[in-house]
Jmol script that loads the backbone (N, CA, C; Angstrom):
load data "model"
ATOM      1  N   UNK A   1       9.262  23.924   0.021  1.00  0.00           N
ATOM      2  CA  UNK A   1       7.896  24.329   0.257  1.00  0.00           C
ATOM      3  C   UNK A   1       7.313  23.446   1.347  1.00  0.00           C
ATOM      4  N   UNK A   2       6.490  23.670   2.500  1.00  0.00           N
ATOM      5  CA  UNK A   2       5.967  23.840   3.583  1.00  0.00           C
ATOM      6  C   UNK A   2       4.305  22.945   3.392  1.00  0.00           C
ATOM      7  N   UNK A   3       4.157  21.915   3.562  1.00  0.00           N
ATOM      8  CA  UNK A   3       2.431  21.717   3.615  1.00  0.00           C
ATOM      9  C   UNK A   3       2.053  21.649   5.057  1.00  0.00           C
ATOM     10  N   UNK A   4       0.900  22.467   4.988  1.00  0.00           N
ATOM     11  CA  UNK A   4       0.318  22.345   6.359  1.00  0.00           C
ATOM     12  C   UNK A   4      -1.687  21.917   6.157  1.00  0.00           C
ATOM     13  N   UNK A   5      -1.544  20.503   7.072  1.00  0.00           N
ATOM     14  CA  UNK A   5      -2.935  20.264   7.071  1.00  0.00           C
ATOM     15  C   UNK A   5      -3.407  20.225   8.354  1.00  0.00           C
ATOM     16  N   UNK A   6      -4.375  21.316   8.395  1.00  0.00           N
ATOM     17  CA  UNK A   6      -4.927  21.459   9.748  1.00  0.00           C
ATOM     18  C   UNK A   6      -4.115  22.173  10.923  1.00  0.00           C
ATOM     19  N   UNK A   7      -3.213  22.340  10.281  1.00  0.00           N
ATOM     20  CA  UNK A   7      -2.089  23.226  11.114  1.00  0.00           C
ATOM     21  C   UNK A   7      -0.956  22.511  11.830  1.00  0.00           C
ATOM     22  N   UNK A   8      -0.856  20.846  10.852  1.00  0.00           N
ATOM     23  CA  UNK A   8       0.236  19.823  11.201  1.00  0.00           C
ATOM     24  C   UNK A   8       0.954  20.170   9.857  1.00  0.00           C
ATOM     25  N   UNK A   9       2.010  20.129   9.831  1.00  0.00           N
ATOM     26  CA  UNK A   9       3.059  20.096   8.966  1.00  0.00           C
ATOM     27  C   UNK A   9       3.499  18.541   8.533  1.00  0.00           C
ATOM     28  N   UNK A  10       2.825  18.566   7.218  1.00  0.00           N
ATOM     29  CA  UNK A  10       3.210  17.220   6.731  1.00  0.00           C
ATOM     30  C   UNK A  10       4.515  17.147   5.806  1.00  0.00           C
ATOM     31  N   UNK A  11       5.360  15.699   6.692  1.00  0.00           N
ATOM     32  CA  UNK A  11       6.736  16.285   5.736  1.00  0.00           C
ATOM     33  C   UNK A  11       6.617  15.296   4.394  1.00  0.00           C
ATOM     34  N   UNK A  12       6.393  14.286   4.632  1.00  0.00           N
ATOM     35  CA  UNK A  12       6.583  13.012   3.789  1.00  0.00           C
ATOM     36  C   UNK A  12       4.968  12.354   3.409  1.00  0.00           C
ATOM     37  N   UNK A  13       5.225  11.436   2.673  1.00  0.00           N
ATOM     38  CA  UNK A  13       3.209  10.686   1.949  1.00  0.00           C
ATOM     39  C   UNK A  13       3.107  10.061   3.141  1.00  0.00           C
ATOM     40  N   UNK A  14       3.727   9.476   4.357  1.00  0.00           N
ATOM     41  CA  UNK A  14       3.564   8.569   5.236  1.00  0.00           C
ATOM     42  C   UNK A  14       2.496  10.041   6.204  1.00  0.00           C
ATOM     43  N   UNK A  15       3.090  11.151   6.526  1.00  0.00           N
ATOM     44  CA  UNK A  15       2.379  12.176   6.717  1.00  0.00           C
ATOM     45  C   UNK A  15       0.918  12.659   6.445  1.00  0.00           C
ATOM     46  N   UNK A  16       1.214  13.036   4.993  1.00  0.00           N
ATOM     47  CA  UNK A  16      -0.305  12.869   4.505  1.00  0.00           C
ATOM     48  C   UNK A  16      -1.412  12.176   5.033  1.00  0.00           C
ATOM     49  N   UNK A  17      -0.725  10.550   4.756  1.00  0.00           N
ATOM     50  CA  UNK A  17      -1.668   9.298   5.163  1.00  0.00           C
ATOM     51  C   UNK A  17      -2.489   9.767   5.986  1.00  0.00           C
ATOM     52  N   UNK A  18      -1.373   9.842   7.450  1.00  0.00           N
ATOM     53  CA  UNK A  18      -1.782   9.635   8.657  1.00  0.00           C
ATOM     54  C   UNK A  18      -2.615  10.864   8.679  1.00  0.00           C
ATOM     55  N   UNK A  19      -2.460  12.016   8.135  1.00  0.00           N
ATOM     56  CA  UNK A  19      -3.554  13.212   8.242  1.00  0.00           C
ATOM     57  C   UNK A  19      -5.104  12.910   7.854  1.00  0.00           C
ATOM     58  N   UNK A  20      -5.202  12.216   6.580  1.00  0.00           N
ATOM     59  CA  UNK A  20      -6.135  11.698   5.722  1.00  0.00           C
ATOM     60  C   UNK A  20      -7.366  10.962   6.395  1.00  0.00           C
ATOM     61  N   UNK A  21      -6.097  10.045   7.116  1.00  0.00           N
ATOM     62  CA  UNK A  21      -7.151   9.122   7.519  1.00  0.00           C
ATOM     63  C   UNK A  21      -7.268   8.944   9.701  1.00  0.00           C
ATOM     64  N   UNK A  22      -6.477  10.072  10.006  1.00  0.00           N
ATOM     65  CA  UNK A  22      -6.606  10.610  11.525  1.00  0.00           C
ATOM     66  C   UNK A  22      -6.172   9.777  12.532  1.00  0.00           C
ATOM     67  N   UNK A  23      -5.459   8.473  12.065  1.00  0.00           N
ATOM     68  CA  UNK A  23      -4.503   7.623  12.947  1.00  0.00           C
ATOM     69  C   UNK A  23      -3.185   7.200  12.181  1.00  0.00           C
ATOM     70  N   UNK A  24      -2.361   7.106  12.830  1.00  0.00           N
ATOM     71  CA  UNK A  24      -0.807   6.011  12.096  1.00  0.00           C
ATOM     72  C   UNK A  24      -1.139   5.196  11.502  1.00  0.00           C
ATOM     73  N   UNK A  25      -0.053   4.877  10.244  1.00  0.00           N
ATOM     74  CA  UNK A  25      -0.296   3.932   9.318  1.00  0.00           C
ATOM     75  C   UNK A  25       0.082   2.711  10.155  1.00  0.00           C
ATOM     76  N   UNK A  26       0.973   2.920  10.663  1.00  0.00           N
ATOM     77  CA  UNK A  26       1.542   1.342  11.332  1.00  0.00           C
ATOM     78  C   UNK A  26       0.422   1.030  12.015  1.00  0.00           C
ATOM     79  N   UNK A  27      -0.713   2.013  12.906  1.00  0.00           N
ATOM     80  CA  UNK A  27      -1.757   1.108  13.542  1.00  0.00           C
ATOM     81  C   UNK A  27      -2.243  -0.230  12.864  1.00  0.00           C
ATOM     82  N   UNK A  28      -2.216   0.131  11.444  1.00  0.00           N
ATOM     83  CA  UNK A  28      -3.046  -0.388  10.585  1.00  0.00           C
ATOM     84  C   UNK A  28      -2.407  -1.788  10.189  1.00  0.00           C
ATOM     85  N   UNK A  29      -1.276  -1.662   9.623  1.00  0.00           N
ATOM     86  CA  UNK A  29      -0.685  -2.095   8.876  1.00  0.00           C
ATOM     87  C   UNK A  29       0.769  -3.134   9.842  1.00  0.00           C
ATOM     88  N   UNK A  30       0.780  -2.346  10.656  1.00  0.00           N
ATOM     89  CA  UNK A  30       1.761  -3.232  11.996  1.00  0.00           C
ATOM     90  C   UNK A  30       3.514  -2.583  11.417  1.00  0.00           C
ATOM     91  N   UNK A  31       4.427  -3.272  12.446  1.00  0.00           N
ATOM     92  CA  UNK A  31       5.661  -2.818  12.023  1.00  0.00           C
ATOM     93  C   UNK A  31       6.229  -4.290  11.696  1.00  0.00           C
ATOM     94  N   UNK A  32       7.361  -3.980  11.205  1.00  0.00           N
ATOM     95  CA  UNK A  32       8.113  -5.312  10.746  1.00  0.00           C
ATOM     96  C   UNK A  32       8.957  -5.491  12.100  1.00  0.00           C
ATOM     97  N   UNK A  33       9.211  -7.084  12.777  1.00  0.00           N
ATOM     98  CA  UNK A  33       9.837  -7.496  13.641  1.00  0.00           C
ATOM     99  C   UNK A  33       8.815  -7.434  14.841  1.00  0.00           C
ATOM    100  N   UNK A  34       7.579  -6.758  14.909  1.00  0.00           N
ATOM    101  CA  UNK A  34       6.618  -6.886  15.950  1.00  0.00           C
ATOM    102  C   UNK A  34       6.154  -8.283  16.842  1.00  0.00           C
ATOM    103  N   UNK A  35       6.356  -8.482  18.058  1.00  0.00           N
ATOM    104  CA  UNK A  35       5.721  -9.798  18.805  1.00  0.00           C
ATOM    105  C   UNK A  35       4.221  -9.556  18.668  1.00  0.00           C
ATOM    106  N   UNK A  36       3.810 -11.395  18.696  1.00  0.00           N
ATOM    107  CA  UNK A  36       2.951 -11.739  18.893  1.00  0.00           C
ATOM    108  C   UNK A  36       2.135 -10.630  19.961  1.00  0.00           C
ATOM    109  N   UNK A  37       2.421 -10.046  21.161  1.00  0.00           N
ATOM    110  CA  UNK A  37       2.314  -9.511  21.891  1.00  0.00           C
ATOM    111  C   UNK A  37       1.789  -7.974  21.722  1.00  0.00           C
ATOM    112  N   UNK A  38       2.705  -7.581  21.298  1.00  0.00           N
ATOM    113  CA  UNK A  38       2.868  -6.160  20.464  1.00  0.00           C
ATOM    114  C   UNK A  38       1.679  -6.122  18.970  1.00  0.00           C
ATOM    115  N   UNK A  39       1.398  -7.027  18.667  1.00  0.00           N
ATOM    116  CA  UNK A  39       0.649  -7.186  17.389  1.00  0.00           C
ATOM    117  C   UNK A  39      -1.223  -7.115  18.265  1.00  0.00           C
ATOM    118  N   UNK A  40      -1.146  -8.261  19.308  1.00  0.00           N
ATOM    119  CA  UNK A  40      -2.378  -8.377  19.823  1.00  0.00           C
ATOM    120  C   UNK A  40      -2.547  -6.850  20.628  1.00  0.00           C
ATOM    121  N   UNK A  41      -1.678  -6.142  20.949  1.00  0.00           N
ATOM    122  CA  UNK A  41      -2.220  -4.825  21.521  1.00  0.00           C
ATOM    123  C   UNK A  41      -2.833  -3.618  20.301  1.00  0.00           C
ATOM    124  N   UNK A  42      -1.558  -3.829  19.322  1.00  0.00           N
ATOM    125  CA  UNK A  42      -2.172  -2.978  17.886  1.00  0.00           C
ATOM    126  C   UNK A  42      -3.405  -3.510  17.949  1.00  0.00           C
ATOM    127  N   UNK A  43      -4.133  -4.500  17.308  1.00  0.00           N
ATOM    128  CA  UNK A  43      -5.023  -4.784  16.648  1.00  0.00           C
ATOM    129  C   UNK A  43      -6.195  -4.599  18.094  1.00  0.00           C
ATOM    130  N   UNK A  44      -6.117  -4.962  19.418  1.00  0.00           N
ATOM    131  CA  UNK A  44      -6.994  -4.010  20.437  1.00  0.00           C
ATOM    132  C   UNK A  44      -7.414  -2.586  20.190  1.00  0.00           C
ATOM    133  N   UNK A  45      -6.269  -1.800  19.965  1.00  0.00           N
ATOM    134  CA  UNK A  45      -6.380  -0.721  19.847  1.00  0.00           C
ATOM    135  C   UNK A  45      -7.006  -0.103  18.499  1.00  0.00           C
ATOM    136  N   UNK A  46      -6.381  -1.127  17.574  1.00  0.00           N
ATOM    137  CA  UNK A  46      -7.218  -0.580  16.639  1.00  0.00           C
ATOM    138  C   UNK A  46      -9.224  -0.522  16.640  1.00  0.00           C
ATOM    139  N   UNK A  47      -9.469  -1.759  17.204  1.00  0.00           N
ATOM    140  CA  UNK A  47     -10.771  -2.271  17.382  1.00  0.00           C
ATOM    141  C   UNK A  47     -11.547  -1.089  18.113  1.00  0.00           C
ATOM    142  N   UNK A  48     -10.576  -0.694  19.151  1.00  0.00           N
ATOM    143  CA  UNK A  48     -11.245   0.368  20.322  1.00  0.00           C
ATOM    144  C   UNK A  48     -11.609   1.118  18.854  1.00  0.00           C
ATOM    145  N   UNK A  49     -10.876   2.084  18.452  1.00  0.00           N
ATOM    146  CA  UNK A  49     -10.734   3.217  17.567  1.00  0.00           C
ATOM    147  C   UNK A  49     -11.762   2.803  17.022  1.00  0.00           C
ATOM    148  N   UNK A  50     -11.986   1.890  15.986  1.00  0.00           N
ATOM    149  CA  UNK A  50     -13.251   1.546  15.165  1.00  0.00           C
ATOM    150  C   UNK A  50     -14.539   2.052  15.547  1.00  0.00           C
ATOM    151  N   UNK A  51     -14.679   1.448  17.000  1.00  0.00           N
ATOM    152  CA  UNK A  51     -15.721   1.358  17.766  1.00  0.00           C
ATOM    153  C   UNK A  51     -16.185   2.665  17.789  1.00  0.00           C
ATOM    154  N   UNK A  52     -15.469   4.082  17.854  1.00  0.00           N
ATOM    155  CA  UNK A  52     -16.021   4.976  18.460  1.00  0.00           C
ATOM    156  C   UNK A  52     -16.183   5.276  17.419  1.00  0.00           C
ATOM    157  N   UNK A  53     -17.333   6.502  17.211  1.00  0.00           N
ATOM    158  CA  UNK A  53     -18.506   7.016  16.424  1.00  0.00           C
ATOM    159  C   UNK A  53     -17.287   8.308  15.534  1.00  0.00           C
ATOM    160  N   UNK A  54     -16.222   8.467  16.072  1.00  0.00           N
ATOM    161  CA  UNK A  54     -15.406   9.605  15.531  1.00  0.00           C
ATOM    162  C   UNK A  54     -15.091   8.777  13.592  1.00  0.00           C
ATOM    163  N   UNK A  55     -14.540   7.313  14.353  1.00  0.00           N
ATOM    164  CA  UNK A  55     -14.409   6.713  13.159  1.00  0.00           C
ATOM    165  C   UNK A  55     -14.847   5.918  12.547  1.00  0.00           C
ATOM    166  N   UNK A  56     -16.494   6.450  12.671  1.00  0.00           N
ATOM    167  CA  UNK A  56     -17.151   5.295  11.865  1.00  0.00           C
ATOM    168  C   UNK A  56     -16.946   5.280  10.252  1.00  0.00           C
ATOM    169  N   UNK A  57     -16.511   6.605   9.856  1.00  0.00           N
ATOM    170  CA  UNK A  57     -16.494   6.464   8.491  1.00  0.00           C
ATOM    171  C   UNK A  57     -14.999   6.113   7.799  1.00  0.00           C
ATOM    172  N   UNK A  58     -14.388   5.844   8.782  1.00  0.00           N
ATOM    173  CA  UNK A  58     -12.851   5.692   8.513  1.00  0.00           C
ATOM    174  C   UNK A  58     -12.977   4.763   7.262  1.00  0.00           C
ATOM    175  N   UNK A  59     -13.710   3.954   6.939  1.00  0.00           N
ATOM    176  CA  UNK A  59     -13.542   2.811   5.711  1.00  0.00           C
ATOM    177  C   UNK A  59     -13.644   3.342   4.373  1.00  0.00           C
ATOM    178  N   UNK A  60     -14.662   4.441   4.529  1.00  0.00           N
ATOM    179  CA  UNK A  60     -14.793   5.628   3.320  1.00  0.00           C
ATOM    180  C   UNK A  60     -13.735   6.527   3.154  1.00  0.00           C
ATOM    181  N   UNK A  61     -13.066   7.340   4.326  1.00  0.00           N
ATOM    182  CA  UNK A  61     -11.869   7.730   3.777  1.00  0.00           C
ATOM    183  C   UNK A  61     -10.605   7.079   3.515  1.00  0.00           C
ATOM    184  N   UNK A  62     -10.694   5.329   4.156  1.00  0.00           N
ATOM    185  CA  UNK A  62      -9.280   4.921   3.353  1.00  0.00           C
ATOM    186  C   UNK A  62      -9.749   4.504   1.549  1.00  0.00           C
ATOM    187  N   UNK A  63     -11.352   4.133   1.935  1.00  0.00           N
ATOM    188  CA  UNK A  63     -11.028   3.768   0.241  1.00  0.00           C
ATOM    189  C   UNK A  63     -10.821   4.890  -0.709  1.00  0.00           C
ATOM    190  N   UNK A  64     -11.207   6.392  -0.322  1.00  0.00           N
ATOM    191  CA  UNK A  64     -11.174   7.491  -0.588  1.00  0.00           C
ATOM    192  C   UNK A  64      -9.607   7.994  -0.949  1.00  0.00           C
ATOM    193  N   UNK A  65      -8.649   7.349  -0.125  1.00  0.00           N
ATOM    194  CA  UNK A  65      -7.610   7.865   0.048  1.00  0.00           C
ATOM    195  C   UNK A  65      -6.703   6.575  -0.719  1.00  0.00           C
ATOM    196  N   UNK A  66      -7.249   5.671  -1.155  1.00  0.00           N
ATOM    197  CA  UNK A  66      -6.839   4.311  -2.160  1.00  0.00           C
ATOM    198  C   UNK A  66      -6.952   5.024  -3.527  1.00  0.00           C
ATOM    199  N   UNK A  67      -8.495   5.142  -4.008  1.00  0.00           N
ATOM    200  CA  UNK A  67      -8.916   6.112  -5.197  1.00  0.00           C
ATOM    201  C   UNK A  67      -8.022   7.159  -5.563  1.00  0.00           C
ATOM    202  N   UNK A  68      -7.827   8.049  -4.782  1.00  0.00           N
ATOM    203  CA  UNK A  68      -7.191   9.147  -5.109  1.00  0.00           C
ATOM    204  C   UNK A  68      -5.914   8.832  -5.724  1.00  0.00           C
ATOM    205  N   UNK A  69      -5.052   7.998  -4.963  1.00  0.00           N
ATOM    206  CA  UNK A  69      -3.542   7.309  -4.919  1.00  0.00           C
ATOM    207  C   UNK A  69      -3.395   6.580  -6.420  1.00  0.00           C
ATOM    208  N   UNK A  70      -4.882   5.702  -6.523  1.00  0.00           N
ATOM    209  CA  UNK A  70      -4.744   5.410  -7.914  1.00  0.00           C
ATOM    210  C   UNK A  70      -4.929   5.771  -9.214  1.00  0.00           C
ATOM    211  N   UNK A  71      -5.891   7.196  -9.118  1.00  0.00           N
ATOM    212  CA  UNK A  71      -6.246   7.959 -10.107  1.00  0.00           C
ATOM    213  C   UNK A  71      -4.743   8.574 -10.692  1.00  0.00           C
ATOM    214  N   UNK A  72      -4.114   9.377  -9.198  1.00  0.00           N
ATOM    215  CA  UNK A  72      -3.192  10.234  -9.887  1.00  0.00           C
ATOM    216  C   UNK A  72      -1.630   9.194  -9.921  1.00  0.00           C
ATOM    217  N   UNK A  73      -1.743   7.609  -9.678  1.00  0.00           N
ATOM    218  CA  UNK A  73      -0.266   6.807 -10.275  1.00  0.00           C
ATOM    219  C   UNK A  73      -1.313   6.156 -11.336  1.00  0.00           C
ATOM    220  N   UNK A  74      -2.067   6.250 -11.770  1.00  0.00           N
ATOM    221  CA  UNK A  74      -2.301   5.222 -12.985  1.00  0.00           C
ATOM    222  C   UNK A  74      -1.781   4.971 -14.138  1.00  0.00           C
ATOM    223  N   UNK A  75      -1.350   6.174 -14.814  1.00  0.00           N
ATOM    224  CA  UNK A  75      -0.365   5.996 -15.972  1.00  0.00           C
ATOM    225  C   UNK A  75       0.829   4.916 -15.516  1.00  0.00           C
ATOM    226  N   UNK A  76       1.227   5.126 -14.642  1.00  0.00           N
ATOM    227  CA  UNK A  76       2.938   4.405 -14.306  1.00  0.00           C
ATOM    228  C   UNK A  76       2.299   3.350 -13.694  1.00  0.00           C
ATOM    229  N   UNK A  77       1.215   2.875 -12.911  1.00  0.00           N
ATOM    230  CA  UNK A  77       0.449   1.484 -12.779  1.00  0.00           C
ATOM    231  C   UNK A  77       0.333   0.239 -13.549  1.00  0.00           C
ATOM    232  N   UNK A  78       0.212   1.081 -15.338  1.00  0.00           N
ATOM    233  CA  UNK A  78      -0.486   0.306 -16.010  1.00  0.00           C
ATOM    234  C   UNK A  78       0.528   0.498 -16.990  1.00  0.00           C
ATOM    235  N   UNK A  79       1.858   1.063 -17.250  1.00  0.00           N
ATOM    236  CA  UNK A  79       2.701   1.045 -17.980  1.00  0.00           C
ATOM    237  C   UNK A  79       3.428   0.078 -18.336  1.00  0.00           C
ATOM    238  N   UNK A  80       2.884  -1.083 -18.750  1.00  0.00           N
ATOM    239  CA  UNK A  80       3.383  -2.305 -19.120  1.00  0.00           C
ATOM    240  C   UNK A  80       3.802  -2.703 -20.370  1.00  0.00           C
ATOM    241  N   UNK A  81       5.314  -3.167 -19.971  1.00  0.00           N
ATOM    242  CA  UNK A  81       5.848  -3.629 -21.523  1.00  0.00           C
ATOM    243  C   UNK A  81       6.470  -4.832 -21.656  1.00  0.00           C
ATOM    244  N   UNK A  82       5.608  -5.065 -22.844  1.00  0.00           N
ATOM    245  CA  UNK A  82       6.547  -6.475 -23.065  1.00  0.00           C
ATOM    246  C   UNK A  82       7.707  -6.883 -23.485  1.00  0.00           C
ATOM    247  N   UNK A  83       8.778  -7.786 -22.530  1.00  0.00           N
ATOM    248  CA  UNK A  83       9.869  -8.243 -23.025  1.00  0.00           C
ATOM    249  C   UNK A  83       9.641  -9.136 -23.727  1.00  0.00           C
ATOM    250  N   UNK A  84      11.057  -8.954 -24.784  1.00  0.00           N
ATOM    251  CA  UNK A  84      11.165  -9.737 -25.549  1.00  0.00           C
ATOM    252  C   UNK A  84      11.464 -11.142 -25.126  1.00  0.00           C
ATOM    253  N   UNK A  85      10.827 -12.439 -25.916  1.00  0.00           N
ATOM    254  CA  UNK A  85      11.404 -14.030 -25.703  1.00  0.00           C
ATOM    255  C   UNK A  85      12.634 -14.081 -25.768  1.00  0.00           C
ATOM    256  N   UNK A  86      13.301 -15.093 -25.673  1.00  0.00           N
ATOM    257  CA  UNK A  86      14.517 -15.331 -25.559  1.00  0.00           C
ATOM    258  C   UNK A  86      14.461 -16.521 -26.712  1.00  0.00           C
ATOM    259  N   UNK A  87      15.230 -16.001 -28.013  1.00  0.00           N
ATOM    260  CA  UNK A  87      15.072 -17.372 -29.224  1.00  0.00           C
ATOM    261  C   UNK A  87      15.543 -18.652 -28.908  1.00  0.00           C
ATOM    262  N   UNK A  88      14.757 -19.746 -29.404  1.00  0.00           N
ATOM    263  CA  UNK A  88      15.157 -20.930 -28.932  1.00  0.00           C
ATOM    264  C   UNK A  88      15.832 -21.533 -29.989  1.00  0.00           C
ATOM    265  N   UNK A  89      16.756 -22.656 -29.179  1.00  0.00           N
ATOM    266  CA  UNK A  89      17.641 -22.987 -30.376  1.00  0.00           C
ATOM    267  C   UNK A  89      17.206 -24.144 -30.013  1.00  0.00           C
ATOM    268  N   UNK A  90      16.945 -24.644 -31.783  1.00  0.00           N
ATOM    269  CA  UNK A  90      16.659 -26.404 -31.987  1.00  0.00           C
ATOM    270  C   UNK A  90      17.878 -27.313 -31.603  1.00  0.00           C
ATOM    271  N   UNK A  91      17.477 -28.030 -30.979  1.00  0.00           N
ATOM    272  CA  UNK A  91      18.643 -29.162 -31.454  1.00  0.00           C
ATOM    273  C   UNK A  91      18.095 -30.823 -32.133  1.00  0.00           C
ATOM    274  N   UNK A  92      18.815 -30.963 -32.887  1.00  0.00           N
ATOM    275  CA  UNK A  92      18.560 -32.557 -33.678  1.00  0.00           C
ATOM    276  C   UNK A  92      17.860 -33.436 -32.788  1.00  0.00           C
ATOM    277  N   UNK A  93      16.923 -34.229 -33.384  1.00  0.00           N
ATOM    278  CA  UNK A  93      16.400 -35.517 -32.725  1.00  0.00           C
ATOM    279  C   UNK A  93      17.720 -36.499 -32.696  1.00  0.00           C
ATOM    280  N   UNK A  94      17.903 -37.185 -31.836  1.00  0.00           N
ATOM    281  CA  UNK A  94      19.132 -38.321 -32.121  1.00  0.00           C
ATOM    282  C   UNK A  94      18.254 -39.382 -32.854  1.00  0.00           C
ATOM    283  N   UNK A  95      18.878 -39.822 -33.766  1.00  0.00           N
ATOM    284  CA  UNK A  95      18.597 -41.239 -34.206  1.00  0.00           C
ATOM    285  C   UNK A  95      17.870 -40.379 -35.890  1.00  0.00           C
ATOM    286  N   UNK A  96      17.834 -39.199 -36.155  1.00  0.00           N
ATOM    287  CA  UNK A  96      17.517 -38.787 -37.228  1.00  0.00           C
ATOM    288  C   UNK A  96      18.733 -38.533 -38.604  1.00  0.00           C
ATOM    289  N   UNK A  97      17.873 -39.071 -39.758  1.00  0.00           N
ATOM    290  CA  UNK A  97      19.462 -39.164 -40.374  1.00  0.00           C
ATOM    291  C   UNK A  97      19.622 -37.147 -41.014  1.00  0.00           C
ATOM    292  N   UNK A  98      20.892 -37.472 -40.987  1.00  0.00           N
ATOM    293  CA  UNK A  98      21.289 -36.360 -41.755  1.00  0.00           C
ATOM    294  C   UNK A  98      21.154 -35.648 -42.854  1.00  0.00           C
TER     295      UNK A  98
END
end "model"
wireframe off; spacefill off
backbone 0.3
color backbone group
């Protein structure tokens, strides 16, 4: 089955994202192995983007798009179980009599 948002074909959640919230996740978030260099141009670019009035509300749809993510994983979020201890074994004081 086929999703289409806006008339982009989203294949994967990395997809979605980027539909959701109208730029790449890596803008955001950076890539792994990135230079110093490469990092100070992301984070320019990101700043530009901010700036313009298209995305002023961008902060409302990522927390929008946080909410959502956590409403529908919350069961498996909060599915916590406790392991069992591991029994401890005494050992004798030295110098105690028998």
């Amino acid at each position: 089955m086929r999703a289409y948002i806006g008339g982009h074909q989203a294949v994967n959640d990395t997809d979605f994202l980027e539909l959701a919230l109208g730029t790449p996740v890596e803008l955001w978030l950076g890539v792994h192995g990135e230079s110093d260099e490469e990092r100070a141009a992301r984070l320019d670019a990101a700043r530009d983007i901010l700036a313009t009035p298209e995305y002023q509300d961008l902060p409302d749809r990522v927390s929008r798009v946080a909410a959502e993510a956590i409403e529908a994983y919350a069961p498996q979020l909060f599915n916590i179980v406790e392991l069992p201890r591991p029994a401890r074994h005494r050992t004798p004081r030295q110098g105690a009599a028998a």
